[in-house]
Each structure stands twice: as structure tokens, then as C-alpha cells.
Backbone as CSV, one residue per row, in Angstrom:
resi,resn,N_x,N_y,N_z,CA_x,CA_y,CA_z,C_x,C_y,C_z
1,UNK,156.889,122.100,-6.067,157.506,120.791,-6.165,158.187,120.409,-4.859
2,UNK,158.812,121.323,-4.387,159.050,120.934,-2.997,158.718,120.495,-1.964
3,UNK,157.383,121.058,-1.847,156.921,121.451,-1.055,156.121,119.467,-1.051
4,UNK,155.641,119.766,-2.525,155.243,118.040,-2.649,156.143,117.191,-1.645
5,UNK,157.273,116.859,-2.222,158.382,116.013,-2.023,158.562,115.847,-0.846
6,UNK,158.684,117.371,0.148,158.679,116.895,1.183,157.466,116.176,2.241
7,UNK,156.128,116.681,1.416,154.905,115.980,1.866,154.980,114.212,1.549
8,UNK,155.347,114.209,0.565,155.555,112.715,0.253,156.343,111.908,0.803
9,UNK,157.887,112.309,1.622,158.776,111.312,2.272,158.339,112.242,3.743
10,UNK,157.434,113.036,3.928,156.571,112.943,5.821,155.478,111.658,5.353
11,UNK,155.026,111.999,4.733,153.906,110.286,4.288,154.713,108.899,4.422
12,UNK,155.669,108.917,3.944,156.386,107.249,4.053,157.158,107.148,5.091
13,UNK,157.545,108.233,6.177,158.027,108.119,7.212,156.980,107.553,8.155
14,UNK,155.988,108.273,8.177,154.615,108.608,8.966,153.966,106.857,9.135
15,UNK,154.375,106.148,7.606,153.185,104.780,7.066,154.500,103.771,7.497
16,UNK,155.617,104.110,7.890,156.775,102.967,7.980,156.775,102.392,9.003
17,UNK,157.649,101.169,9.342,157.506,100.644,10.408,159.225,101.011,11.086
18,UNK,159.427,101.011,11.962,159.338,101.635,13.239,158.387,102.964,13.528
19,UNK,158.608,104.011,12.373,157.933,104.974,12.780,156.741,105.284,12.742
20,UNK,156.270,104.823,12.271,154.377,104.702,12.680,154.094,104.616,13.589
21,UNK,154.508,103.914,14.350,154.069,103.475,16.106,154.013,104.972,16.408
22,UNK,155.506,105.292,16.510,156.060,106.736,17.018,154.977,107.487,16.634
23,UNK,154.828,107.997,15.329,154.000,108.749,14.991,152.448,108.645,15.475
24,UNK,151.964,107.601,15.463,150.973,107.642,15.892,150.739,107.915,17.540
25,UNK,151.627,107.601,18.381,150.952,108.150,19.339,151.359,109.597,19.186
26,UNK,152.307,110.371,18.661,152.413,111.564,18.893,152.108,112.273,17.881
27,UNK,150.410,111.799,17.586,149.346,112.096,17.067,149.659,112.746,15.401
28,UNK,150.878,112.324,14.513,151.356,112.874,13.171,150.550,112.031,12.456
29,UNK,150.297,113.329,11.624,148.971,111.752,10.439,149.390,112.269,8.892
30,UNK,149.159,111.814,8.075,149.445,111.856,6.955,149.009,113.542,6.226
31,UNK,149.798,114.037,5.786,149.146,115.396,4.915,148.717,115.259,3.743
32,UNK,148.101,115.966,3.228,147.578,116.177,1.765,148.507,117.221,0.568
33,UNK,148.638,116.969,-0.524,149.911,117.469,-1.721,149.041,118.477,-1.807
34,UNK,150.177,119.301,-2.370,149.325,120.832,-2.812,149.228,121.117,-4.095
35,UNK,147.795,121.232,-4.673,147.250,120.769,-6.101,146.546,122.136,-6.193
36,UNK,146.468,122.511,-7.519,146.034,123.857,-8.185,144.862,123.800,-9.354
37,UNK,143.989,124.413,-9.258,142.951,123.846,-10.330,143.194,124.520,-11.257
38,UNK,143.050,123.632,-12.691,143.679,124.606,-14.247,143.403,126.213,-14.357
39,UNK,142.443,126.016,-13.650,142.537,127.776,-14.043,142.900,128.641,-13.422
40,UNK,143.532,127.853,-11.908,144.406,128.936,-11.451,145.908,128.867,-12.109
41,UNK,146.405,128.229,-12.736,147.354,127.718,-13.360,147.740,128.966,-14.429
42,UNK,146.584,129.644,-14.843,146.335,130.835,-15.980,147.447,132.085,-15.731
43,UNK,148.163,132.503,-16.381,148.632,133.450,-16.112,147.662,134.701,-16.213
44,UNK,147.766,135.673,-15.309,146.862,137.003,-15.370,147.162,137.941,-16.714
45,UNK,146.186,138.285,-16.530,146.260,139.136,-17.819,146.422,140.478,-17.288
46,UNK,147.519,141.634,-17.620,147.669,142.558,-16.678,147.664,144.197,-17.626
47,UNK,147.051,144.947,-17.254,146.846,146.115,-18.098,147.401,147.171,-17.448
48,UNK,147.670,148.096,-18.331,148.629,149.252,-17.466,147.658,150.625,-17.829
């Protein structure tokens, strides 16, 4: 969740105006959220 959140307000900094300009020349571009597919979501099944 964090990790989101902070991807999400670097995205609206990144798309805003003053800082877009900025960003863009010093080449910052938008990142991608970090998403898990259901079945890694699974808890392991663990045997002793």
C-alpha cells in the first residue's frame, strides 16, 4: 500500500503544472503500481 501511494502522488507531481516541465526535461516519467496476480495472493501451503 505504500509503496502504491507513494507511486501515485510521484504520478501527480510528475503530470502537474509547474512540475512537469521540470520533470520532463530531467527525463522523470510516470511509474507503474505494484499489482499481484490472484494466485500469488495464495497463502503457501507449508509441510513439516
Amino acid at each position: 500500500r505504500y509503496y502504491n501511494a507513494v507511486v501515485r502522488d510521484y504520478n501527480i507531481k510528475v503530470e502537474s503544472i509547474p512540475a512537469n516541465i521540470v520533470a520532463r526535461i530531467s527525463g522523470f516519467k510516470k511509474r507503474e503500481f505494484f499489482e499481484i496476480e490472484e494466485e500469488e495472493r495464495e497463502t503457501p501451503e507449508v509441510k513439516f
